[in-house]
C-alpha positions in Angstrom: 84.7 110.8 66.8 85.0 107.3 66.1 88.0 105.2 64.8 87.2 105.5 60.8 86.7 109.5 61.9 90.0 109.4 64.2 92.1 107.5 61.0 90.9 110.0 58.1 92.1 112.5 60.4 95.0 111.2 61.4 96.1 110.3 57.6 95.4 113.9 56.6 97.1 115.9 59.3 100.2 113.7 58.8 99.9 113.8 54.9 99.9 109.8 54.2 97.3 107.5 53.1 94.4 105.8 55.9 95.4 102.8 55.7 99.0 104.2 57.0 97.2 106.1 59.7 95.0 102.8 60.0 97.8 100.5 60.4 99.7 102.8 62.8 96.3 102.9 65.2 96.0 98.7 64.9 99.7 98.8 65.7 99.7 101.1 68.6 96.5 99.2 70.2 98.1 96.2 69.3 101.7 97.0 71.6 99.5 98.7 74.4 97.4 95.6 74.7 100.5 93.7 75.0 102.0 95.9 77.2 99.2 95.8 79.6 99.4 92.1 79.5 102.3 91.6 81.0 101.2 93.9 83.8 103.5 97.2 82.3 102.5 100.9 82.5 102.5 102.5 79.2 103.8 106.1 79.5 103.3 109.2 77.0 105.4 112.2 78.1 102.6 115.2 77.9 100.1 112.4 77.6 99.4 110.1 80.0 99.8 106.7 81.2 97.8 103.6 80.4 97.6 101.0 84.0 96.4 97.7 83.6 94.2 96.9 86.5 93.0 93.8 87.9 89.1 93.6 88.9 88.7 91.1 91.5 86.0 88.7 91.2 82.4 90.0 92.0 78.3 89.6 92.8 76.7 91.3 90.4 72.7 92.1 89.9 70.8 91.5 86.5 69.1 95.1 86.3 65.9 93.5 84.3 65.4 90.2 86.6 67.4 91.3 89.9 69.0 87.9 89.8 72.4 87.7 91.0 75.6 86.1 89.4 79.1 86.3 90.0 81.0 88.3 86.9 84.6 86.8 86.9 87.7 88.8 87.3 89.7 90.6 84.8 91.9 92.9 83.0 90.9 96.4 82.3 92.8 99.5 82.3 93.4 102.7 83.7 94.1 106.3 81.9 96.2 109.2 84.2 96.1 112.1 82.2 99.8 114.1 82.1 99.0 117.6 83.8 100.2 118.9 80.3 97.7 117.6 78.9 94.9 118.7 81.2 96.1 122.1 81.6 96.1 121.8 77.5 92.5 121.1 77.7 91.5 123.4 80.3 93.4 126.4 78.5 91.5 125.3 75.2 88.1 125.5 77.8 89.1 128.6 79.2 90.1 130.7 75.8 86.1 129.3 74.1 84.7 130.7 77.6 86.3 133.9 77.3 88.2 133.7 80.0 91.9 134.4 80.7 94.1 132.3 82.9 95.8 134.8 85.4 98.8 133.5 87.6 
């Protein structure tokens, strides 16, 4: 699924229009990215949390020419599913497989 997918789906599982389920996804990217910025976790209860991480500085290897450069730190992040949500997913898994979950 890609965004234009993710917002039609969004706007009609909610019953409002795309761009309303287009401007909630800009605006939601838009705060994380800020977020992250200033070095804050952002946490969804059931979810997850988004991390920003740091990656240090680096030698890295042109695959084609083998040639060496240095790729410059930076920002990325890190998702931690919630255990709701993976046990969610796994259940889902689990109930197409046909199998039970016994505890």
């Amino acid at each position: 699924m890609n965004k234009a997918e993710l917002t039609k789906n969004l706007a009609n599982r909610m019953s409002v229009t795309q761009s309303q389920s287009q401007k909630f996804l800009d605006t939601f990217q838009e705060i994380l990215s800020e977020e992250l910025k200033k070095d804050n976790n952002l946490s969804l209860l059931g979810f997850g949390v988004f991390s920003p991480w740091k990656q240090t500085e680096r030698i890295g290897r042109n695959p084609r020419t083998g040639v060496e450069c240095v790729i410059k730190p930076r920002l990325s992040v890190k998702f931690k599913p919630a255990t709701r949500f993976l046990e969610t997913l796994n259940d889902e898994t689990k109930k197409k497989n046909g199998k039970v979950k016994t505890k």
